[in-house]
N, C-alpha and C positions, 0 to 999 in steps of 0.2 A: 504494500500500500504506500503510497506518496501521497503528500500535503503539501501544497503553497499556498502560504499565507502572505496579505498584499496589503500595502498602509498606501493608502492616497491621502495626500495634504490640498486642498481645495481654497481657493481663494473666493468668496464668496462677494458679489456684486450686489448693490440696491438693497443690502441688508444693513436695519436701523434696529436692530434689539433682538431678544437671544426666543423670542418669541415667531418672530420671521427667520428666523436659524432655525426655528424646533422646524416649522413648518417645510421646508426644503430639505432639510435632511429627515423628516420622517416621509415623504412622499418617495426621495432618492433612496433609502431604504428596501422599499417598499417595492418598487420600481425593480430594483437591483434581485432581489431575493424572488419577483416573478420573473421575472424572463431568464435567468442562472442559476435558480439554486441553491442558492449559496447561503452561506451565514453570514453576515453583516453587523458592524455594530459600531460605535462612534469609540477611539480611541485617546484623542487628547481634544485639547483645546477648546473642555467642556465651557468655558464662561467667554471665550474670545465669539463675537459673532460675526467676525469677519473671514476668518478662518476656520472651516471643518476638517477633520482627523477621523476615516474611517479606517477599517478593517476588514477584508473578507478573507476568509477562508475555503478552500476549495481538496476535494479530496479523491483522486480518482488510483488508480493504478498503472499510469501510463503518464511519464512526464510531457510528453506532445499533446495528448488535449491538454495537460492545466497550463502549457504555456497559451494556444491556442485560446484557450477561455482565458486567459488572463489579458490576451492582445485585447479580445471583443471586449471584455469590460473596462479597459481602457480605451479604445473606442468610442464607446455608449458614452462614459464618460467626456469625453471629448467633445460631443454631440449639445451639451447642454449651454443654453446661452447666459444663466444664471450664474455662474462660477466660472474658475479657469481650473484647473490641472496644475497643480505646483511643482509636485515632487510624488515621486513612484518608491516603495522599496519592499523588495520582495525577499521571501524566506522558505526556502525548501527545505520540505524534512526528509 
């Protein structure tokens, strides 16, 4: 079995309070966990609302899909006009 696990750092636009933070990152959650599968879950920069810290996890047997899946959700990610894409770092078990 293989596990890579993914921190995206997200720079979040037209966000004024940790309120319209919850709102974007629980829909991007949400989003993420129907179309992948995946596990999701906010990792830092709980009180910053300008900046979100997620996490997925991804667990398959075969390191070419979880790079593969990890292209598309960086991808998907990419796609969104709310936020920019910061910084990636990935961890293979």
């Amino acid at each position: 079995m293989k596990a890579l696990a993914i921190e995206y750092r997200l720079r979040l636009f037209s966000v004024d309070s940790l309120k319209e933070k919850r709102k974007i990152r629980q829909s991007l959650i949400k989003r993420l966990q129907n179309k992948f599968h995946i596990s999701v879950a906010e990792t830092g920069e709980q009180d910053s609302f300008h900046v979100l810290v997620i996490a997925v996890a991804l667990v398959s047997n075969d390191y070419t899909f979880l790079r593969k899946q990890a292209a598309a959700i960086e991808s998907f990610l990419c796609s969104y006009v709310e936020f920019e894409l910061l910084d990636v770092e990935q961890i293979q078990v």
